[in-house]
C-alpha positions in Angstrom: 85.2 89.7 112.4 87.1 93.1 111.6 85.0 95.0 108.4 87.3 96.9 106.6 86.8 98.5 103.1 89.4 99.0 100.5 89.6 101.2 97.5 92.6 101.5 95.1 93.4 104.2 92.6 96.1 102.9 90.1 98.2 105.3 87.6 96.6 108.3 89.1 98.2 111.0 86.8 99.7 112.7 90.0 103.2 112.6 91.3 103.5 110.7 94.7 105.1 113.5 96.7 101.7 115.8 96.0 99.3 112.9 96.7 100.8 112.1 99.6 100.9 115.7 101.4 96.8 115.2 101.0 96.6 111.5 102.5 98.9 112.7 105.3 96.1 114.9 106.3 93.3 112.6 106.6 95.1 109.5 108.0 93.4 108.4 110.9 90.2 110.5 111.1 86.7 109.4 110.4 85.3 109.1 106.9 82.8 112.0 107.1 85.4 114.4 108.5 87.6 113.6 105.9 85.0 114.1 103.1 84.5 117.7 104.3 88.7 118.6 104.8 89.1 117.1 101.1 86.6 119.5 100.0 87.9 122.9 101.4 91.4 122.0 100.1 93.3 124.1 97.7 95.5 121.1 96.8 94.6 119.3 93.5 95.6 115.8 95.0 92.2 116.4 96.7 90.1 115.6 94.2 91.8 112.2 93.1 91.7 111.5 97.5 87.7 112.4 97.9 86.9 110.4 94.8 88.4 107.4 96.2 87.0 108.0 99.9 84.1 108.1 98.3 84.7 104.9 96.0 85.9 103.0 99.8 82.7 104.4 101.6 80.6 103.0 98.7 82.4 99.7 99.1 81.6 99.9 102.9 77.7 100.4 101.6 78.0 97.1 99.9 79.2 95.1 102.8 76.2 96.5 104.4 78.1 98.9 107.0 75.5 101.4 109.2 77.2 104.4 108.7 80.3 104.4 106.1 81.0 108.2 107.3 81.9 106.9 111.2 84.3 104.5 109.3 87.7 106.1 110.3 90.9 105.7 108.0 92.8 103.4 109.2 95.5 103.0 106.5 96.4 105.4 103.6 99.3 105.8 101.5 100.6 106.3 98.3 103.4 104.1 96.0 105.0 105.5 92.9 103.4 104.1 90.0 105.2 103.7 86.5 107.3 106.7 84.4 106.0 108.3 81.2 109.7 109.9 79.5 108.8 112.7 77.4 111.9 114.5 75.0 111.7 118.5 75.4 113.7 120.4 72.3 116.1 122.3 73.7 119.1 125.2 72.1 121.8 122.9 69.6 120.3 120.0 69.1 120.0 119.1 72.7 117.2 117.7 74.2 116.0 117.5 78.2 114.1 114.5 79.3 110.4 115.7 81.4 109.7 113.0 83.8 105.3 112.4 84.0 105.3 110.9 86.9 102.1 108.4 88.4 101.1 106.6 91.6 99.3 103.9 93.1 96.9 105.6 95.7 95.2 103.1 98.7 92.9 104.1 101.5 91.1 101.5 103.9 88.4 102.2 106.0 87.7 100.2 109.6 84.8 100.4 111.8 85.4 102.3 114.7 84.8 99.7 117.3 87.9 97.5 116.4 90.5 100.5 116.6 
């Protein structure tokens, strides 16, 4: 039996194409390793990224894994999540539409020996 821990972040207030430069760098390595690159990162997608790790290495705790940090990352990506439109005033009446954009973030963690 495969154990695998999940953890979702829904309508992180990020855009995709910033969270997903951070989960590109900790794809495939172990939990631990991870932990530490999130935390020496200038990016702010980092933060949102280590508190989930943490939230899936947690999970892993509860399913009564040994060591969650030897867990590696065996899938991580990142799906747009939903739109909010805002209206910005602009010269003549005119008016530009900001785009606040959010996104689904999901990491899962798998013991090492089934990889």
């Amino acid at each position: 039996m495969s154990m695998e821990s999940k953890a979702m972040l829904r309508y992180a207030r990020i855009t995709p194409r910033k969270a997903r430069r951070v989960i590109d760098l900790i794809r495939g390595k172990k939990a631990g390793d991870a932990m530490i690159a999130l935390r020496f990162m200038p990016y702010r997608g980092a933060q949102f990224v280590e508190k989930l790790l943490r939230s899936a290495m947690a999970n892993a705790e509860q399913k009564e894994v040994d060591v969650p940090e030897d867990m590696r990352v065996v899938t991580a990506y990142v799906d747009e999540g939903p739109v909010m439109k805002r209206l910005f005033p602009r010269a003549m009446g005119r008016a530009n539409i900001i785009k606040k954009k959010s996104c689904h973030i999901t990491i899962v963690l798998a013991e090492e020996e089934e990889i």
